[in-house]
PDB file of N, CA, C and O in Angstrom, chain B, residues numbered from 101:
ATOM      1  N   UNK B 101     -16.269   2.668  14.389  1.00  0.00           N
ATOM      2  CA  UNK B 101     -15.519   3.555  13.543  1.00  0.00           C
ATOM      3  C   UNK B 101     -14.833   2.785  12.423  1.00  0.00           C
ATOM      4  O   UNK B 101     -14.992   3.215  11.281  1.00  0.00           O
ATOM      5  N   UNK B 102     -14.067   1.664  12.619  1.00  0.00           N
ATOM      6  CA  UNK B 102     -13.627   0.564  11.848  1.00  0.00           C
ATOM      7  C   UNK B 102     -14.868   0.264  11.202  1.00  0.00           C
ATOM      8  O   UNK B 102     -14.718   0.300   9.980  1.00  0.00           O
ATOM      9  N   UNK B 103     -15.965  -0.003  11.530  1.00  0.00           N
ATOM     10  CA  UNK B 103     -16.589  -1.173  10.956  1.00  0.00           C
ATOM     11  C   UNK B 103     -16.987   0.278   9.740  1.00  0.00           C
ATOM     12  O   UNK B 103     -16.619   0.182   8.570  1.00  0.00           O
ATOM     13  N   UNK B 104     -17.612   1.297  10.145  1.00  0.00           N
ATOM     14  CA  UNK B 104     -17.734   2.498   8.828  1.00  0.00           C
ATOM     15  C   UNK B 104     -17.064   2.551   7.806  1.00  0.00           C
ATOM     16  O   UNK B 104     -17.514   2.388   6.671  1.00  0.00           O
ATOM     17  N   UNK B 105     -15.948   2.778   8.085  1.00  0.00           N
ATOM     18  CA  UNK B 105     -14.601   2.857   7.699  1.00  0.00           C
ATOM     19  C   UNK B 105     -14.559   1.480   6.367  1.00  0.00           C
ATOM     20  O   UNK B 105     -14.308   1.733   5.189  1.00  0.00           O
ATOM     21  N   UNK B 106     -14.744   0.613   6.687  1.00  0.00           N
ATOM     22  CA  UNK B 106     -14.821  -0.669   5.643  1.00  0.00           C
ATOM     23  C   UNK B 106     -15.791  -0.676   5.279  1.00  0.00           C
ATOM     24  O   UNK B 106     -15.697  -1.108   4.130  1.00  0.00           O
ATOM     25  N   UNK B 107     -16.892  -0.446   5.517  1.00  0.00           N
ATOM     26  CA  UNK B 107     -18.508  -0.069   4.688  1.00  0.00           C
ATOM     27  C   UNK B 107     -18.206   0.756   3.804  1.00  0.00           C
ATOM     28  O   UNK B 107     -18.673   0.351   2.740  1.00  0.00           O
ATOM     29  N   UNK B 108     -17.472   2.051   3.632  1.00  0.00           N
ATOM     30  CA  UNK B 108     -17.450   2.878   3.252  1.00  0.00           C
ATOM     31  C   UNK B 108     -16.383   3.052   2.063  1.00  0.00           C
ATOM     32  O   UNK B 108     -16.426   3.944   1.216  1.00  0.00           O
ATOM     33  N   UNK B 109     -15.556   2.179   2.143  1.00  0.00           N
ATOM     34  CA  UNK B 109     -14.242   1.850   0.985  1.00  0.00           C
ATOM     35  C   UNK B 109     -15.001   0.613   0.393  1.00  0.00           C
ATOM     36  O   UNK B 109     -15.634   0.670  -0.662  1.00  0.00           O
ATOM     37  N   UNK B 110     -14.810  -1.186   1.635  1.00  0.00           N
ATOM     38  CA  UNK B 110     -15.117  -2.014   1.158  1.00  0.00           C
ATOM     39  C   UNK B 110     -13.666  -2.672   1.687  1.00  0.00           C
ATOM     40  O   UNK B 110     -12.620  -2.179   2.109  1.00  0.00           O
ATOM     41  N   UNK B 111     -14.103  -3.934   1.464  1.00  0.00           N
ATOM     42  CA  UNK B 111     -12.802  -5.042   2.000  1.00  0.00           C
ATOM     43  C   UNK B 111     -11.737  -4.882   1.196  1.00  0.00           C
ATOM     44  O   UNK B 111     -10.631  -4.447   1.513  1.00  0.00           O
ATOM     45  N   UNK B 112     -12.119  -5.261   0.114  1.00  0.00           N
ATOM     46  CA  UNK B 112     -10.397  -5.427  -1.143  1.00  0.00           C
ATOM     47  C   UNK B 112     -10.303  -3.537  -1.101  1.00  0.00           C
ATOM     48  O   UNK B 112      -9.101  -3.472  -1.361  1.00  0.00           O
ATOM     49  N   UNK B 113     -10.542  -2.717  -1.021  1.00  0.00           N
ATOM     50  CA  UNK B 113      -9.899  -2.031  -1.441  1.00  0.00           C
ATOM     51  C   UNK B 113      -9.307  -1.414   0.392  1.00  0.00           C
ATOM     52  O   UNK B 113      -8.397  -0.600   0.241  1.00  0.00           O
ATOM     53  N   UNK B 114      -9.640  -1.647   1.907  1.00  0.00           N
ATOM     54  CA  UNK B 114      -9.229  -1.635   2.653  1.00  0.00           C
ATOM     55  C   UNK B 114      -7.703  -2.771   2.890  1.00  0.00           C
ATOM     56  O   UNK B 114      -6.625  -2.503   3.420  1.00  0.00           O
ATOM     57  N   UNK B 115      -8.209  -4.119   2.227  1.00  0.00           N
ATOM     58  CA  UNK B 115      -6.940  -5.259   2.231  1.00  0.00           C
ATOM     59  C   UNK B 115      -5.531  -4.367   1.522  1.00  0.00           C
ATOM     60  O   UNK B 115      -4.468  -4.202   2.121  1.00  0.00           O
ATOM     61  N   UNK B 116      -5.823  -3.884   0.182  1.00  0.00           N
ATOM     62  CA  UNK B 116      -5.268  -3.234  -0.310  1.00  0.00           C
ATOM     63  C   UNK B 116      -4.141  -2.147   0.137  1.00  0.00           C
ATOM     64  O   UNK B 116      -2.922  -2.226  -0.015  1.00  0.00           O
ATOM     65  N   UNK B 117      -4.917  -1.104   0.737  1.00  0.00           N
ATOM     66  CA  UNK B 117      -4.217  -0.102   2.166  1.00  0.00           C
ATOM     67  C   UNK B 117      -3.867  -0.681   2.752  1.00  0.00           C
ATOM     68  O   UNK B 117      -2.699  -0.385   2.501  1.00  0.00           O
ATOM     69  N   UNK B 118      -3.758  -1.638   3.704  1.00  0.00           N
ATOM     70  CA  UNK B 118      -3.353  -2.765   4.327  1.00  0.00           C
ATOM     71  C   UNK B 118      -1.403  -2.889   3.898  1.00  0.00           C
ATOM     72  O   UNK B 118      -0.272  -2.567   4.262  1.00  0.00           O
ATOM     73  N   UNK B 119      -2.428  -3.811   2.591  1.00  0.00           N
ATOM     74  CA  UNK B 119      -0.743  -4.115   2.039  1.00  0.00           C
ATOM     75  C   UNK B 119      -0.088  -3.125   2.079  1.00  0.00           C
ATOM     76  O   UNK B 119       0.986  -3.168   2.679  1.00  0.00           O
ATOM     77  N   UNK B 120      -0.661  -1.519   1.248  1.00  0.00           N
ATOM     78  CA  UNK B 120       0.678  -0.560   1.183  1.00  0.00           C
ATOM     79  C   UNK B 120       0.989  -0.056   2.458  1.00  0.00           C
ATOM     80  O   UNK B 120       2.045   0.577   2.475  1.00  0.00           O
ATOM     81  N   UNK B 121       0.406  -0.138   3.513  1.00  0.00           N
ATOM     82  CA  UNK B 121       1.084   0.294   4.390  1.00  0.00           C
ATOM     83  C   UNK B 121       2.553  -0.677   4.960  1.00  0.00           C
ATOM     84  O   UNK B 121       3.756  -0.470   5.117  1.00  0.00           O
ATOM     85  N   UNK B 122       1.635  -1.753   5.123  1.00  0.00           N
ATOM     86  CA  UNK B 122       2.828  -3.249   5.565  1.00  0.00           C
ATOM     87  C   UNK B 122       4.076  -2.656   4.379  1.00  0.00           C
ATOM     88  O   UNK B 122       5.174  -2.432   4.888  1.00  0.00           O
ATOM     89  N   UNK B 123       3.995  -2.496   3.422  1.00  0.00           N
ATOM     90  CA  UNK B 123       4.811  -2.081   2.081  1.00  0.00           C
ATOM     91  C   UNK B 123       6.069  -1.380   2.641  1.00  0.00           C
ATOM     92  O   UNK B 123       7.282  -1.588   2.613  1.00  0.00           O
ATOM     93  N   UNK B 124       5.032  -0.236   3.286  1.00  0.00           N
ATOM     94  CA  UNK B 124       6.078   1.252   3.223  1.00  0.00           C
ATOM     95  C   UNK B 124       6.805   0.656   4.592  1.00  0.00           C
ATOM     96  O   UNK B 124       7.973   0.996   4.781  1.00  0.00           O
ATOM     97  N   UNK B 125       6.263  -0.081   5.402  1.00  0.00           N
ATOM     98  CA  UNK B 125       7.189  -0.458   7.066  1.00  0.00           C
ATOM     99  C   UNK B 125       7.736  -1.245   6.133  1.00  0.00           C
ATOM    100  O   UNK B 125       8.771  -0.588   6.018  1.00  0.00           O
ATOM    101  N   UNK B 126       7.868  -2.079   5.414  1.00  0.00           N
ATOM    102  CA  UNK B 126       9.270  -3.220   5.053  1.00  0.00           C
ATOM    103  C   UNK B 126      10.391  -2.549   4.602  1.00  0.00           C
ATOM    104  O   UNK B 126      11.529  -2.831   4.979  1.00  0.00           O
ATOM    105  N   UNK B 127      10.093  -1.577   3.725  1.00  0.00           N
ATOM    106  CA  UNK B 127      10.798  -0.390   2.992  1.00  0.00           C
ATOM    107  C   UNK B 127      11.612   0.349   4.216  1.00  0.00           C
ATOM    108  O   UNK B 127      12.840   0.407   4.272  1.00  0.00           O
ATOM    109  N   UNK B 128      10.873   0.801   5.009  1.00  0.00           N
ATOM    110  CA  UNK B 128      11.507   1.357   6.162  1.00  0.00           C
ATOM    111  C   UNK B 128      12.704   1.213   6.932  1.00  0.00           C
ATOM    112  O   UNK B 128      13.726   1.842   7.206  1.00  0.00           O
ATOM    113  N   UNK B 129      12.004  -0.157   7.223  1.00  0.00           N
ATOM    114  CA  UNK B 129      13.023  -1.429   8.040  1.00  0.00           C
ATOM    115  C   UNK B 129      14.253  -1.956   7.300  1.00  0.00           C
ATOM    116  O   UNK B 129      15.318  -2.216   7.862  1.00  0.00           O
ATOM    117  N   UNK B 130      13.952  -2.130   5.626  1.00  0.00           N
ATOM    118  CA  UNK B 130      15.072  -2.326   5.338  1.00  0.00           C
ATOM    119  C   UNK B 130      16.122  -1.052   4.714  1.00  0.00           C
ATOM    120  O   UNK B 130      17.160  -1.263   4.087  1.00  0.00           O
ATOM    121  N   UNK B 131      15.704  -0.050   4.973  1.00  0.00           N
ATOM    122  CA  UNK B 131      16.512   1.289   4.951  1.00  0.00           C
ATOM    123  C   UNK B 131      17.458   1.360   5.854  1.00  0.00           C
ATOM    124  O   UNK B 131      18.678   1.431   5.706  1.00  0.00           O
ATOM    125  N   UNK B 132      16.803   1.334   6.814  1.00  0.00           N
ATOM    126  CA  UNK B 132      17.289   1.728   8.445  1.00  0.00           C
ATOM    127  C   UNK B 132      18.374   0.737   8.556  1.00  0.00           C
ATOM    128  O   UNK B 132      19.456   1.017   9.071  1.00  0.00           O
ATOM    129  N   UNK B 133      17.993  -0.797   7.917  1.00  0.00           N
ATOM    130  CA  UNK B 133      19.667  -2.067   8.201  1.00  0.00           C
ATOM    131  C   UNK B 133      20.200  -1.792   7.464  1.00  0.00           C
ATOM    132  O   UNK B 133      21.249  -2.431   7.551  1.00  0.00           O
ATOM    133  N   UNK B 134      20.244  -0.743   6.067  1.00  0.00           N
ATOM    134  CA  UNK B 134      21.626  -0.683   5.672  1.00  0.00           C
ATOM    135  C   UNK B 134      21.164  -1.346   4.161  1.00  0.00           C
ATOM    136  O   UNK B 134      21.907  -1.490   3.190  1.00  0.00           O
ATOM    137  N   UNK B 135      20.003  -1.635   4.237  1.00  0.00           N
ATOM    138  CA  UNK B 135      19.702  -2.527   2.564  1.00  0.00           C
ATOM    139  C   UNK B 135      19.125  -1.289   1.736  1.00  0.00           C
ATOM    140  O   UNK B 135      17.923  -1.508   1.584  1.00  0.00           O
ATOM    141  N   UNK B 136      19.442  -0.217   1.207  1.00  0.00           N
ATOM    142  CA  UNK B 136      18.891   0.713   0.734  1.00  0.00           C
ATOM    143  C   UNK B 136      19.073   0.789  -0.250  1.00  0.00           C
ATOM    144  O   UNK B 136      19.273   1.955  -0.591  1.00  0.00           O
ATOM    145  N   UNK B 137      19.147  -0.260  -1.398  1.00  0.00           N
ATOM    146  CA  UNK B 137      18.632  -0.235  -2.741  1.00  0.00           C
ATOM    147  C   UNK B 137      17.177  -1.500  -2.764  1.00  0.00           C
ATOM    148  O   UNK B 137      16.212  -1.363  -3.516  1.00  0.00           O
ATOM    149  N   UNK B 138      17.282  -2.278  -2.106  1.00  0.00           N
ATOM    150  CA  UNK B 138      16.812  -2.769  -1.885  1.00  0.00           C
ATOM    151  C   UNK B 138      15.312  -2.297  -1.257  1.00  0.00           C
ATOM    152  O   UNK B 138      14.194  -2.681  -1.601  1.00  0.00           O
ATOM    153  N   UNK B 139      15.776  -1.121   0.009  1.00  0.00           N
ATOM    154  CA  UNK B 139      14.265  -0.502   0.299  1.00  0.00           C
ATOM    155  C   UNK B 139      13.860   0.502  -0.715  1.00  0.00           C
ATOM    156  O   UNK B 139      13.074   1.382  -0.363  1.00  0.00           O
ATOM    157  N   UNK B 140      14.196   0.482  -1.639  1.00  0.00           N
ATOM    158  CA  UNK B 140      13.946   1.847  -2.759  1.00  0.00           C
ATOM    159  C   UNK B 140      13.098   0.854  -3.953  1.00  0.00           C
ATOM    160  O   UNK B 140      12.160   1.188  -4.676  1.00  0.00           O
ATOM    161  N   UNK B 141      13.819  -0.498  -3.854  1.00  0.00           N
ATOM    162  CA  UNK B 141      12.648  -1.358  -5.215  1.00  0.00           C
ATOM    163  C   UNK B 141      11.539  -1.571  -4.117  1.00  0.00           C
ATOM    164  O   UNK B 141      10.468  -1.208  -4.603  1.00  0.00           O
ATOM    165  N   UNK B 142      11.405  -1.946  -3.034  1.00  0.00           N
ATOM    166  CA  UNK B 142       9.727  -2.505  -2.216  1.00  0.00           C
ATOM    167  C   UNK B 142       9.333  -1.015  -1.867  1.00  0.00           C
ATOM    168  O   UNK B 142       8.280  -1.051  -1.231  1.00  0.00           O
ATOM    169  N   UNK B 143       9.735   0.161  -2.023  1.00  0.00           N
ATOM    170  CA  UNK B 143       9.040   1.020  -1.799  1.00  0.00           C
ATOM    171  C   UNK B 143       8.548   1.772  -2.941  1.00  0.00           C
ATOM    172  O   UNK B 143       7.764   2.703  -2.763  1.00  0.00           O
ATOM    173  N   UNK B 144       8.978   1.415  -4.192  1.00  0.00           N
ATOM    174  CA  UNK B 144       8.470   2.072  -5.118  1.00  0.00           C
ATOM    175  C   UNK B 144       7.246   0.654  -5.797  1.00  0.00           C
ATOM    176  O   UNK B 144       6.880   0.323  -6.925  1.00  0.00           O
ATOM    177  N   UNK B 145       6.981   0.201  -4.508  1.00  0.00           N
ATOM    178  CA  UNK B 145       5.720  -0.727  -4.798  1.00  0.00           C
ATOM    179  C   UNK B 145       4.352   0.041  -4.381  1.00  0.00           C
ATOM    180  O   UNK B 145       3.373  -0.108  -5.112  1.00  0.00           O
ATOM    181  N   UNK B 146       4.259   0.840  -3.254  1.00  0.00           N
ATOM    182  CA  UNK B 146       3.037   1.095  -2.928  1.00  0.00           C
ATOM    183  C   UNK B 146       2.455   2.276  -3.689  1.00  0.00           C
ATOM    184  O   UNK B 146       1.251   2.503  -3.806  1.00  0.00           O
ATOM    185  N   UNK B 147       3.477   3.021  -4.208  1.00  0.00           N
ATOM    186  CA  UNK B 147       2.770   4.352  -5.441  1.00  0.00           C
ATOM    187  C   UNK B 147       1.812   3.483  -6.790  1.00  0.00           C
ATOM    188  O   UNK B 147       0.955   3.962  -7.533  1.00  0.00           O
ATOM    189  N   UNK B 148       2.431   1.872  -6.721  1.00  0.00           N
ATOM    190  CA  UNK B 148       2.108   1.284  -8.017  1.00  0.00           C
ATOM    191  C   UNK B 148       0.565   0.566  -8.105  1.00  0.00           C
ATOM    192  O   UNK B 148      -0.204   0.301  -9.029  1.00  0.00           O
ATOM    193  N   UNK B 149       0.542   0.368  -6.348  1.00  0.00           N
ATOM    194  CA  UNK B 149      -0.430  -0.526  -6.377  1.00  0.00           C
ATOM    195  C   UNK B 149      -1.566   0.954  -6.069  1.00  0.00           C
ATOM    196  O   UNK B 149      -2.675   1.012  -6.601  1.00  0.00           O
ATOM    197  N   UNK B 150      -1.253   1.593  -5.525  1.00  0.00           N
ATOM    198  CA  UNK B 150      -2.127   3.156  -5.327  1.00  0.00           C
ATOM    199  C   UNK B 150      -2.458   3.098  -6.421  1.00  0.00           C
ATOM    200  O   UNK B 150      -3.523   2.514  -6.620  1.00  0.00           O
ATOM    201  N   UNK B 151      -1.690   3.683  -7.652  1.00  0.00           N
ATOM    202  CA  UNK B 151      -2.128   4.148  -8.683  1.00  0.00           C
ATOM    203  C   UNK B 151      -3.231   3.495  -9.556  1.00  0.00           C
ATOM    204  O   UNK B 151      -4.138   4.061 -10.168  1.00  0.00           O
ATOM    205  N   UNK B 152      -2.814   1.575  -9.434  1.00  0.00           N
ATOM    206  CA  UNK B 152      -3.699   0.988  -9.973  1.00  0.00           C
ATOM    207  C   UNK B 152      -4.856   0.662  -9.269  1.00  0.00           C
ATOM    208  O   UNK B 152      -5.630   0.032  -9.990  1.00  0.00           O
ATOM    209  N   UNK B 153      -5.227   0.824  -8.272  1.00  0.00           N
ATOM    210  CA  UNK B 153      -6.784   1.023  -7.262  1.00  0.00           C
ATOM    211  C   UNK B 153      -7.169   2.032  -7.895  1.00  0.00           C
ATOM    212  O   UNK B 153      -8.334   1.966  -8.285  1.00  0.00           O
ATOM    213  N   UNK B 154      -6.232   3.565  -8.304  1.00  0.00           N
ATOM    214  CA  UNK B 154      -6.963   4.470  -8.661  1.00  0.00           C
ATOM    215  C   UNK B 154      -7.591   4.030 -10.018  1.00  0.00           C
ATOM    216  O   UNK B 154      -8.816   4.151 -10.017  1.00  0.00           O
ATOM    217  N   UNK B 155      -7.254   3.728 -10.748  1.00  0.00           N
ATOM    218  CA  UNK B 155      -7.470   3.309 -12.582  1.00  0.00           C
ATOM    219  C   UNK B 155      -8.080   2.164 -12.062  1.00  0.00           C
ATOM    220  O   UNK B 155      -9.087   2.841 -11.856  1.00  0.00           O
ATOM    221  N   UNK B 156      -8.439   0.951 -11.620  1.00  0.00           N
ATOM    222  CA  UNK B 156      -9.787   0.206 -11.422  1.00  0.00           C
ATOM    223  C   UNK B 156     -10.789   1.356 -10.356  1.00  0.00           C
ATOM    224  O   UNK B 156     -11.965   1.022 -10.207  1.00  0.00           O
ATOM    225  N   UNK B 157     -10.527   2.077  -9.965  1.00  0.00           N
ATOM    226  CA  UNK B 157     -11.622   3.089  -9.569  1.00  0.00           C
ATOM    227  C   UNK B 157     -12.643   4.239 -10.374  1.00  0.00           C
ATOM    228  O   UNK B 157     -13.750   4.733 -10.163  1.00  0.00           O
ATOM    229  N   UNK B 158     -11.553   4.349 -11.441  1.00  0.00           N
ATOM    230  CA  UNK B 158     -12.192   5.185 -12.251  1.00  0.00           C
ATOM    231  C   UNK B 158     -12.970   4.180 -13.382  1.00  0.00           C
ATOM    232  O   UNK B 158     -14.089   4.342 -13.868  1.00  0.00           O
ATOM    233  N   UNK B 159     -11.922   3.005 -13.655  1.00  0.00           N
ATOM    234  CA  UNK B 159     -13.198   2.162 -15.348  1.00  0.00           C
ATOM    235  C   UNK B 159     -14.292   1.389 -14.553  1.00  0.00           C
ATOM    236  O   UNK B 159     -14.945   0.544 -15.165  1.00  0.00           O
ATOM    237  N   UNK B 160     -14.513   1.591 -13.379  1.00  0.00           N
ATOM    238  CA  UNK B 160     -15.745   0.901 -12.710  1.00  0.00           C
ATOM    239  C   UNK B 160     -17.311   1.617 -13.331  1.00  0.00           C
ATOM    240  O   UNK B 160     -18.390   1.197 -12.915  1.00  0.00           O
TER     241      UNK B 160
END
């Protein structure tokens, strides 16, 4: 199911999901201790890197 799953996207753009997920748990974690400006700049990272997979998805 995994191995489809990466056939079917591809490595860098699975590594990618990867990162934003790891992203949104750091964001999380540092909400929850009390660092919440702080989780608001690393979480307004994974809309950025989304967006730009989408725009190298489309000029391919």
């Amino acid at each position: 199911m995994i191995k489809s799953f990466v056939e079917k996207l591809g490595w860098i753009n699975v590594l990618m999901l990867v990162t934003v997920l790891s992203i949104i748990v750091v964001a999380e974690v540092l909400f929850f201790s009390g660092r919440k400006l702080d989780a608001i700049f690393i979480g307004f990272w994974a809309p950025t890197i989304l967006g730009f997979m989408n725009y190298l998805k489309i000029n391919q």
